[in-house]
N, C-alpha and C positions, 0 to 999 in steps of 0.2 A: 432490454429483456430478451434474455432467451427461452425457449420450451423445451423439455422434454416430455415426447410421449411415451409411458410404459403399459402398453397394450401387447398379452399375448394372441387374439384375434386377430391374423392376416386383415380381413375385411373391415371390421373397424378400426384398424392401425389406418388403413387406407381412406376409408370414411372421413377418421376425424381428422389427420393430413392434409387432405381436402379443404377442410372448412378453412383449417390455419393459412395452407398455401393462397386460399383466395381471399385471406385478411393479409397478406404480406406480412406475418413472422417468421421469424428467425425459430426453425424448432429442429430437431433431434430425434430418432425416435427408438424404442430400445423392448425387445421380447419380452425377457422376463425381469425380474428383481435384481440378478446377479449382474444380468448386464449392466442396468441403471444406478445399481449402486458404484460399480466401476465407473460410468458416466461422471456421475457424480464428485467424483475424487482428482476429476483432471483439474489443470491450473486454468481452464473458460469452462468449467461447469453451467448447466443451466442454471438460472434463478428460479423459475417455475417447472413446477414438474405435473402434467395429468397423470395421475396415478389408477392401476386397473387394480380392483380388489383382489381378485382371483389371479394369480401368475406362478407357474412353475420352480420351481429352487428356491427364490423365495417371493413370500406376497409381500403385498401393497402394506398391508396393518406393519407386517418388523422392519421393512422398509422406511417405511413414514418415521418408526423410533427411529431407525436410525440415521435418517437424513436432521432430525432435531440434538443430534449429539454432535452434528456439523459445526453449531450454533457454538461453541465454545471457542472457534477461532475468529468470529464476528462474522460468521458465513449466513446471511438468510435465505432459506431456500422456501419460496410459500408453495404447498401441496395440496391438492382439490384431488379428494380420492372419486373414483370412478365406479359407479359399482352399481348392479340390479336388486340389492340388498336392500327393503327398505321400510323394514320397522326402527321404531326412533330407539332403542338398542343398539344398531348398525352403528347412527350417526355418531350415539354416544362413545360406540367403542373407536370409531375414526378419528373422534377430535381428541380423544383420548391417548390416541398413538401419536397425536402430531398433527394430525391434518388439520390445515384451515379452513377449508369448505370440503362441500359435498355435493355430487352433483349425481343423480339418476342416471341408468342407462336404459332404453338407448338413449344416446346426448340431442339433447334437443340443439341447433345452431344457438339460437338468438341466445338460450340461457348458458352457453359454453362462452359466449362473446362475452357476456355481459362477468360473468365470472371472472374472465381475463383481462376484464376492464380493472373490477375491484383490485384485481392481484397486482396490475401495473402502477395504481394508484400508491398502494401499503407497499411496494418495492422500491418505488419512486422516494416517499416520505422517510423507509426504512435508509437509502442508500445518503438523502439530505442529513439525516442525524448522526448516521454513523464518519460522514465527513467532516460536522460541527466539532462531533467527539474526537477525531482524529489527527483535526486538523488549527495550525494557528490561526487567529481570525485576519489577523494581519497581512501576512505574508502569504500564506495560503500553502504552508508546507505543510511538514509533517509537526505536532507540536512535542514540546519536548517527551509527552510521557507515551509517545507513539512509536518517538523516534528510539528512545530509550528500547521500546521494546522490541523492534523491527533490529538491532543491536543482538538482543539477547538471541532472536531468532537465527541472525545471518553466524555468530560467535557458538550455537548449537551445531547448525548447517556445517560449520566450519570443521568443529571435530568430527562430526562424524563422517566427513568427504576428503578428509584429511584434505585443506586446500583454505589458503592466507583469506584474511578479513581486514581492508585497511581501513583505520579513522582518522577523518582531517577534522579537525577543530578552527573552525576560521572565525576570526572576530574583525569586525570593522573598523579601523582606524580614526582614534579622535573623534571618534562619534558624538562623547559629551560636548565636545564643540560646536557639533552642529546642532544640537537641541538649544544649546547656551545661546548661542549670537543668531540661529535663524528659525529657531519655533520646532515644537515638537509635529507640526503638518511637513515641515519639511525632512524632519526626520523619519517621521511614518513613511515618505515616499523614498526616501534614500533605500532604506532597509528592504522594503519591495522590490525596489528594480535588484538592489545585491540580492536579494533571494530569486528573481526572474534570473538573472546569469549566473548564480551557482549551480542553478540547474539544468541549464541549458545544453551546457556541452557533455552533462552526464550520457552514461550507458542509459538504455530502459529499466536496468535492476536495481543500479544505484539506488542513494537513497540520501534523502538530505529532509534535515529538518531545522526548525531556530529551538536551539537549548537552552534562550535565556537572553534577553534584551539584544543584544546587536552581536550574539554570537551563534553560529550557525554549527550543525555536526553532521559531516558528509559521512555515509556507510558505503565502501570499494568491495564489495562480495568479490573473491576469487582472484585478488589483485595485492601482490606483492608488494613489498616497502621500498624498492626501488621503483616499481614501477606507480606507485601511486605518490612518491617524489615528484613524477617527471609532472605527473595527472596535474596534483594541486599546482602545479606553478602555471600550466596552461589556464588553471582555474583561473588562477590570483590577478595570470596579466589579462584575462578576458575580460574579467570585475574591472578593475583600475585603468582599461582602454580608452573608454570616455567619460567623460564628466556626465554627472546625471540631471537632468533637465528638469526642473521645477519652476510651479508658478513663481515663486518669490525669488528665486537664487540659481544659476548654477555650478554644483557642487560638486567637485572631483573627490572622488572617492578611493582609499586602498583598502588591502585585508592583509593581515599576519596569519600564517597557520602552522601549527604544529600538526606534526604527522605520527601514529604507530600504526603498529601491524600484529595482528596475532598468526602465527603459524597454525594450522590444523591441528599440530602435535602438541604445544602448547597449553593450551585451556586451561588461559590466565581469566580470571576473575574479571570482568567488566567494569568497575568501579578502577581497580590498577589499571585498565587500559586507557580509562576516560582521564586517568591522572596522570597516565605518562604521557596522552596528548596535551594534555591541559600545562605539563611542565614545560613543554614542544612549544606552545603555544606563549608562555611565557618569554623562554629564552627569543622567539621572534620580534618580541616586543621591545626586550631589553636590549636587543642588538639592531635597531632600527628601524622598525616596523615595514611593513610593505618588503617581508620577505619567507620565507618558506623555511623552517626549523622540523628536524627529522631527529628522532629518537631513536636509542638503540636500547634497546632491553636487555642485550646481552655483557654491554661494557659499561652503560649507565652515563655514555659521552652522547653527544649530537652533531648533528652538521647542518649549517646554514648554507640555504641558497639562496643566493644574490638576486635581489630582481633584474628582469631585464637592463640592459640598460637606455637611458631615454626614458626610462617612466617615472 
């Protein structure tokens, strides 16, 4: 949890800094509205904000609207407006702009703690569900209708930065083998570890998620079709390095992948892009699986790469 405090009083900015610094949080602290709304837009925004009623350019009440129109990208921001205001009028017009609590000035400690207790608790539960909802239960990635849309997002980013978006489509080799001859627990464990080393040697922006039983879709932001060739194949032999350890069996594992790429300039339809990996993906399987198939958009041929050899 982080804090922002938006206090235009010098003395109380300092006051209630104070109280935060000697509970050991993580806070922020910002003059007026304009600053805090800027705050508010970086990529480590706080999740809590003390809000002062009263502040300059703008207040706390169009503030608080507009920290609740955050909410449309899954962002929760919880807000305790701050204020000496206090007919129940006040409160109603607070919770009414957004705010979740409300809290008197001046701040009493013990009730500003206690506040931030509630807040950490509803952030804490808020951040468990929104991971439930985003996330496989299995593998613990991203699930297909996350990854889907983390897709749409990077493939927007794309054109308008004018700058490549590659997709790998990887799928597990013979996988129906191993549910068939050694149990669907061993197969639940295969799929994990392949999804612990799909992702392992990603960038931090990457992005992978399972698209569907023992098929995986990696998203390369800002990484060309040659160069996310070279990516999946480091992928593929890090997957297929060791055999995976299970209680009942150990089980060597490969992946096929096919590869596209949309240019910036481009802004091809995302359903044709999942098709011309998925086609990628195909030709890998048809031409001996446990290897790296790359599409080309422009001539409508591909190129296979060989796995190493030795694996």
């Amino acid at each position: 949890m982080r804090i922002l405090l938006v206090e235009d009083s010098g003395i109380e900015r300092r006051q209630i800094g104070r109280y935060l610094k000697d509970w050991n949080l993580d806070f922020v602290t910002a003059k007026d509205g304009v600053e805090a709304w800027s705050c508010l837009q970086s990529p480590d925004a706080p999740n809590l904000v003390l809000l002062d009623w009263m502040l300059p350019r703008l207040d706390g009440i169009e503030l608080a609207r507009r920290i609740r129109t955050l909410g449309a990208n899954g962002i929760y921001i919880y807000t305790v407006i701050l204020t000496a205001k206090d007919k129940k009028q006040d409160l109603l017009t607070a919770m009414a702009a957004g705010a979740d609590d409300y809290l008197a000035k001046p701040v009493d400690p013990s009730e500003l703690k206690a506040r931030i207790l509630v807040a950490k608790r509803i952030l804490d539960l808020h951040q468990s569900l929104r991971f439930a909802a985003t996330h496989d239960f299995l593998t613990k990635l991203l699930n297909r209708a996350e990854i889907l849309a983390s897709l749409r997002r990077e493939l927007s980013r794309s054109a308008r930065e004018n700058r490549p978006v590659a997709i790998i489509m990887a799928d597990v080799d013979n996988f129906k083998k191993v549910n068939d001859s050694l149990g669907h627990a061993v197969g639940d464990t295969v799929l994990k570890e392949v999804g612990e080393r799909l992702k392992s040697d990603l960038r931090p922006y990457d992005l992978v998620g399972r698209y569907g039983g023992e098929e995986f879709l990696i998203v390369l932001p800002n990484c060309s079709l040659k160069v996310a060739t070279r990516r999946a194949d480091e992928i593929r032999t890090l997957v297929c390095k060791d055999a995976i350890i299970t209680t009942f069996a150990t089980v060597p594992v490969t992946v096929s992948m096919g590869i596209t790429a949309a240019e910036g300039t481009q802004n091809l339809p995302i359903e044709e892009l999942l098709q011309q990996a998925d086609k990628a993906l195909y030709s890998a399987k048809e031409n001996g699986r446990n290897c790296v198939q790359t599409f080309f958009a422009r001539n409508q041929s591909s190129r296979r790469l060989q796995p190493t050899a030795g694996l």
